[in-house]
C-alpha positions as CSV (number, residue, x, y, z in Angstrom):
1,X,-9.3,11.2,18.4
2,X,-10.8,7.5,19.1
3,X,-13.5,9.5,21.3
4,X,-14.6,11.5,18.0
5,X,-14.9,8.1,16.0
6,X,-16.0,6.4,18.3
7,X,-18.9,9.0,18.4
8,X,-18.5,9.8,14.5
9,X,-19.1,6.2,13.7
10,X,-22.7,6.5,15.2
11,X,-23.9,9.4,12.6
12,X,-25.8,9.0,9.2
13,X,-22.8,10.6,7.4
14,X,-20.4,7.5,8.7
15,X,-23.2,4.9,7.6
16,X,-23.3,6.6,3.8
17,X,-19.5,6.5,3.7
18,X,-19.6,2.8,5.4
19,X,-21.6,2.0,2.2
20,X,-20.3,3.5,-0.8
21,X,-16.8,2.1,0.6
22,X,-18.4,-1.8,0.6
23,X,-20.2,-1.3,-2.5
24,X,-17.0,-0.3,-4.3
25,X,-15.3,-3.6,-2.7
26,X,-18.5,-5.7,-4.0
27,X,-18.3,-4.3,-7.1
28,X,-14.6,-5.3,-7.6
29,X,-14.9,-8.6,-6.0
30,X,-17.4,-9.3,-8.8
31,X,-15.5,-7.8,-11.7
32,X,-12.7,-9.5,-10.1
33,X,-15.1,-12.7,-10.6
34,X,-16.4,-12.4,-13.9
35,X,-13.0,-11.2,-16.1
36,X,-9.9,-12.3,-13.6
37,X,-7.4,-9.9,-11.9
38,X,-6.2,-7.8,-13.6
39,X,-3.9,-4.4,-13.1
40,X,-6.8,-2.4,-14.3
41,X,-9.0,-0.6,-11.3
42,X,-11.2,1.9,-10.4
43,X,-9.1,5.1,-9.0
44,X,-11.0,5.2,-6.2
45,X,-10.7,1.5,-5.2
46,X,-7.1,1.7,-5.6
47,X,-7.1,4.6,-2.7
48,X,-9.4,2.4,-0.7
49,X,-7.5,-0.4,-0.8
50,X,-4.2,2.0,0.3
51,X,-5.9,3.3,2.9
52,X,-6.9,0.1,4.2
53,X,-3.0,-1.6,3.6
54,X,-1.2,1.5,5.7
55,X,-3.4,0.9,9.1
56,X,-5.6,4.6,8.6
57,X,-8.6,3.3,8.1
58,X,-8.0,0.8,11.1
59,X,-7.3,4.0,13.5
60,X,-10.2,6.4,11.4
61,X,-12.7,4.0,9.8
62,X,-14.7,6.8,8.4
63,X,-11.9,7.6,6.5
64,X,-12.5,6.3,2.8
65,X,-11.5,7.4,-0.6
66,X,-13.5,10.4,-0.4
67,X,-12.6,11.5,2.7
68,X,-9.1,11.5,1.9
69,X,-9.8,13.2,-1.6
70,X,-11.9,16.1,0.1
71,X,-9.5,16.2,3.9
72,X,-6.4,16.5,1.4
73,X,-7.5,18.8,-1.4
74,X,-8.2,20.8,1.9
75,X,-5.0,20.4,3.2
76,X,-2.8,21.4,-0.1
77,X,-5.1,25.0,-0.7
78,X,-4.2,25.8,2.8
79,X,-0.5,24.9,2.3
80,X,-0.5,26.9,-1.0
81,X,-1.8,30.1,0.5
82,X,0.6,29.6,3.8
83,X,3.3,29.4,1.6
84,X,2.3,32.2,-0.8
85,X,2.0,34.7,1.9
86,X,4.8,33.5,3.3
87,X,7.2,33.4,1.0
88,X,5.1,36.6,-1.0
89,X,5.5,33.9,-4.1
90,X,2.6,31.5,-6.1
91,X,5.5,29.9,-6.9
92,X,6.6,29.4,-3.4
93,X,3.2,28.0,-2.6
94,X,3.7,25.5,-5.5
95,X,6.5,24.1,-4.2
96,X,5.7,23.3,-0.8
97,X,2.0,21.6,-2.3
98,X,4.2,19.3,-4.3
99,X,6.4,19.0,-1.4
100,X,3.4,18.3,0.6
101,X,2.1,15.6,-2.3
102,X,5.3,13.6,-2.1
103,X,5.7,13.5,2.0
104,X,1.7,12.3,1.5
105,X,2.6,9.8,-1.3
106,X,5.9,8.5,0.5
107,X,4.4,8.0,4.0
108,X,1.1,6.4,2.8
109,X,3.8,4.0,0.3
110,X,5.6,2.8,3.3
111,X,2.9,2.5,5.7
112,X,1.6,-0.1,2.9
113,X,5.0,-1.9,2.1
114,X,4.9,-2.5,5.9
115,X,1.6,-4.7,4.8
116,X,3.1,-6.7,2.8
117,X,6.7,-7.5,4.6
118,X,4.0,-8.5,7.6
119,X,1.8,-10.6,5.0
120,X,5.1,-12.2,4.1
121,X,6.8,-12.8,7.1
122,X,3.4,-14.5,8.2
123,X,3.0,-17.1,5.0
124,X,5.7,-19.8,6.1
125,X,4.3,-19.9,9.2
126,X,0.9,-20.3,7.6
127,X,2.6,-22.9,5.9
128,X,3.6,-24.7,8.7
129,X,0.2,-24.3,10.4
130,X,-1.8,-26.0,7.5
131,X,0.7,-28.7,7.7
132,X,0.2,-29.5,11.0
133,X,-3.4,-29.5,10.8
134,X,-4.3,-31.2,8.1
135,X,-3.2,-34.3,9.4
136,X,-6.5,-34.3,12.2
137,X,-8.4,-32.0,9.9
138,X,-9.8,-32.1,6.6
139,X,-11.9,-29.1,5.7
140,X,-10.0,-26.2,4.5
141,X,-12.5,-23.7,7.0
142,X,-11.7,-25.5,9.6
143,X,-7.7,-26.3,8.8
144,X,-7.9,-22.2,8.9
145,X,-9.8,-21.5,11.9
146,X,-7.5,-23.8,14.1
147,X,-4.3,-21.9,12.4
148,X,-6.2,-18.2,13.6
149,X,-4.7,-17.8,16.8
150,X,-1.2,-19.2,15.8
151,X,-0.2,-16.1,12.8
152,X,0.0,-12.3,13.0
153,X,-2.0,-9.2,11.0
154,X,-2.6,-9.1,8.5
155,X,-2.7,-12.6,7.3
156,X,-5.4,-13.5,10.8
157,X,-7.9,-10.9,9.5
158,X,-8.3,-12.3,6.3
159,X,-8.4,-15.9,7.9
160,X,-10.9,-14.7,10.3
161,X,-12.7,-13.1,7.4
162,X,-12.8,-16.3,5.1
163,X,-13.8,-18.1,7.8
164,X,-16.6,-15.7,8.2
165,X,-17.4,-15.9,4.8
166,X,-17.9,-19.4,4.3
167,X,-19.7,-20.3,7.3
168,X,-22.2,-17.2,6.8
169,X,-22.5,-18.2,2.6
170,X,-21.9,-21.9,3.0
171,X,-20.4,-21.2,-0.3
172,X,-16.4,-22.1,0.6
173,X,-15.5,-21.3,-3.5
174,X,-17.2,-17.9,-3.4
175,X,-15.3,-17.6,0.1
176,X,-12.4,-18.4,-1.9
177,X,-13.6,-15.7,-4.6
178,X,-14.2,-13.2,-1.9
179,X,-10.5,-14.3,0.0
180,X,-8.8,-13.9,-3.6
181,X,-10.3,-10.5,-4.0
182,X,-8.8,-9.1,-1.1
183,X,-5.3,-10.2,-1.6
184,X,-2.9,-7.8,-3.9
185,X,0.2,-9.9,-3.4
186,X,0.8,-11.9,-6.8
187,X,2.7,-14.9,-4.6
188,X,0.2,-15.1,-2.0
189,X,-2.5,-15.1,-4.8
190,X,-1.1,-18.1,-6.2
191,X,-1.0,-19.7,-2.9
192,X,-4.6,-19.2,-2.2
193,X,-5.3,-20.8,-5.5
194,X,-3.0,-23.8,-4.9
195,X,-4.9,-24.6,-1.3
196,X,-8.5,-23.3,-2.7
197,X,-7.4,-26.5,-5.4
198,X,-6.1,-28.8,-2.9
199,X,-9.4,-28.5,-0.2
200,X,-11.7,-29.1,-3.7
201,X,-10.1,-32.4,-4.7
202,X,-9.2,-33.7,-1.6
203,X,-5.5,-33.5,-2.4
204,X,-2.4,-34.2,-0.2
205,X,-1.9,-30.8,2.1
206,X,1.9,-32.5,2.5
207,X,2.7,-32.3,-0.5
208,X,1.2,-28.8,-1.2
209,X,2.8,-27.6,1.8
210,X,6.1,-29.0,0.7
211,X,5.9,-27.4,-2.5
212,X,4.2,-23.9,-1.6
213,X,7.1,-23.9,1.0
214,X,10.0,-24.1,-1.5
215,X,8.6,-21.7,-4.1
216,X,8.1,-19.0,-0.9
217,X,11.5,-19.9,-0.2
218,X,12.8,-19.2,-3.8
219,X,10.8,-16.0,-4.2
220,X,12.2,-14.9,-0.8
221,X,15.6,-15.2,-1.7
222,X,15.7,-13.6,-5.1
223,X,13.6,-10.8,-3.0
224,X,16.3,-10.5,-1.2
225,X,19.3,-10.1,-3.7
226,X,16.6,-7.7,-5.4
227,X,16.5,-5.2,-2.6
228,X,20.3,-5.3,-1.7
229,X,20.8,-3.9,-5.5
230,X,18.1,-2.1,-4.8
231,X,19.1,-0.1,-1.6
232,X,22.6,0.5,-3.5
233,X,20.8,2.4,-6.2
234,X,18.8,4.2,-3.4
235,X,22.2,5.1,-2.1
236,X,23.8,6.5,-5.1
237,X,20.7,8.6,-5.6
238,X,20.4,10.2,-2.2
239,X,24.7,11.3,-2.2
240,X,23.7,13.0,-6.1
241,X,21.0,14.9,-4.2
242,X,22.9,15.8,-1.3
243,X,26.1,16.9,-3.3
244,X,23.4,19.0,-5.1
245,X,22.1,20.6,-2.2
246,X,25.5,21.4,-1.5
247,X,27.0,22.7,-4.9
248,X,23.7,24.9,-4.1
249,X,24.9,26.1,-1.1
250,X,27.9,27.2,-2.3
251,X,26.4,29.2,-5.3
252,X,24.1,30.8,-2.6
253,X,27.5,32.3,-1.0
254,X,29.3,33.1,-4.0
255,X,26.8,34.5,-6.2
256,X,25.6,38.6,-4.4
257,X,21.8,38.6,-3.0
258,X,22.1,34.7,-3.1
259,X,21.0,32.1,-5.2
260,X,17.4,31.8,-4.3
261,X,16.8,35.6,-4.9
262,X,18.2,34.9,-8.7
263,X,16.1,32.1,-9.3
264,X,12.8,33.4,-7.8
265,X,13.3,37.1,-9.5
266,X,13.1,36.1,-12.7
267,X,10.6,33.6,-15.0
268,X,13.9,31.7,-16.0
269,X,14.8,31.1,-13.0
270,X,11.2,29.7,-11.5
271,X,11.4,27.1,-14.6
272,X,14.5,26.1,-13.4
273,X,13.1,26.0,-9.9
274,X,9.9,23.8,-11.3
275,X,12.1,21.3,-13.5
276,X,14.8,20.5,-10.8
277,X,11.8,20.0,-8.6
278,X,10.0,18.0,-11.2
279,X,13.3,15.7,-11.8
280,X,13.6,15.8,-7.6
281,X,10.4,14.3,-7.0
282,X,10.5,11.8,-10.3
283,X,13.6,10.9,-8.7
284,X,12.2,10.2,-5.2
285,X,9.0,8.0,-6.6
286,X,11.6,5.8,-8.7
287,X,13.8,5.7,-5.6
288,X,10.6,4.4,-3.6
289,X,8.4,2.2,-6.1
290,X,11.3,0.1,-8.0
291,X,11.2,-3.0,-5.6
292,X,7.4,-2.9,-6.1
293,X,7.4,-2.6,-9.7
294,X,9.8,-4.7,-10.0
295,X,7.3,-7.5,-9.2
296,X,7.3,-9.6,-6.2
């Protein structure tokens, strides 16, 4: 698979996709620019930016928003017409495609929480780093170059890329504005703003430090109580569906030519099917996204 884009990453084709996925990240940084961050964004850069957050486009770097779009629209007509012949049922086929949507969603959800715990993790020791530095070091590019080598992915790419930035610009606010635009993480946001303020007016990186430090600490912390509610909830939620699969179960043994052949056989019963699945996969989204939208 590296061999085909390796070899894929040499064509036309990968050079148009290369550039409609930069000028949709341009675009953004300068709306980004011009009216703030705000929750509102393009579909398409939202998928972009998921792809980029759970590592695929690191392994498949041809693989942008509309490759997904078109690869998976692929993926879910096949499904359907595996699982209508299989199962002789449309609504069969239905099922496994919204099965198939939810494995997608879930696995491309926790690919990109795994981001963020790892742009986490990596901030106090940022912390530390700038700390350290600042006391031989005065520019903020150069304060962040020396720290490089010391802090793990994903917070070293977007060093490297700053650094990049301002030396190739020799712009270090619209570095800044470029760095801002790339982060999603509200806390990390504001502690890109606190150093982008400190490097401008020469301020005390100590004192910074001392106070960025604290706040992560603080927002760690309630994190933490956060998720331990949280992964009771989760919990709860997964012994209801279990004992539901079950109570099925038992209906399937009780009830003659089994519970699945009563549902399926009649258009009652495929509603029933369709909203249990509906409330099943509502269920598994909520059970998935609350930490997240719980802010962070």
């Amino acid at each position: 698979m590296r061999g085909f884009s390796k070899n894929f990453a040499k064509t036309d084709a990968y050079e148009k996709l290369r550039q409609r996925y930069e000028k949709r990240l341009k675009e953004e940084r300068r709306r980004q620019i011009e009216e703030g961050n705000t929750l509102k964004k393009p579909i398409m850069y939202r998928l972009d930016r998921v792809l980029e957050y759970s590592g695929i486009r690191r392994h498949f770097p041809f693989v942008n928003a509309e490759v997904f779009i078109t690869l998976y629209i692929s993926a879910l007509a096949i499904i359907f017409m595996l699982g209508a012949v299989i199962f002789k049922s449309s609504i069969a086929g239905i099922i496994v495609d919204v099965l198939l949507c939810v494995c997608v969603w879930c696995v491309l959800y926790i690919l990109s929480g795994n981001y963020y715990k790892k742009l986490e993790d990596n901030i106090m020791t940022l912390l530390n780093l700038i700390e350290n530095f600042s006391k031989t070091e005065d520019d903020i590019v150069q304060i962040f170059r020396k720290t490089i080598p010391y802090v793990g992915e994903p917070v070293r790419n977007i060093l490297t890329e700053f650094c990049s930035d301002a030396e190739t610009c020799g712009d270090v606010n619209r570095a800044f504005d470029n760095l801002n635009s790339r982060i999603e993480h509200r806390k990390c946001r504001e502690l890109i703003h606190n150093i982008r303020v400190c490097s401008r007016y020469e301020s005390n990186y100590d004192m910074l430090v001392r106070d960025c430090r604290a706040s992560m600490m603080d927002f760690l912390e309630i994190k933490a109580e956060r998720k331990a509610i949280i992964n009771n909830g989760r919990a709860e939620i997964i012994i209801l569906l279990l004992s539901a699969a079950l109570i099925v179960y038992l209906f399937s043994n009780i009830i003659s030519g089994g519970l699945a052949g009563l549902l399926f056989g009649s258009a009652v019963g495929r509603i029933i099917v369709l909203y249990c699945l509906a409330v099943i996969v509502v269920s598994v989204i909520m059970m998935l996204t609350y930490d997240k939208r719980g802010g962070e």
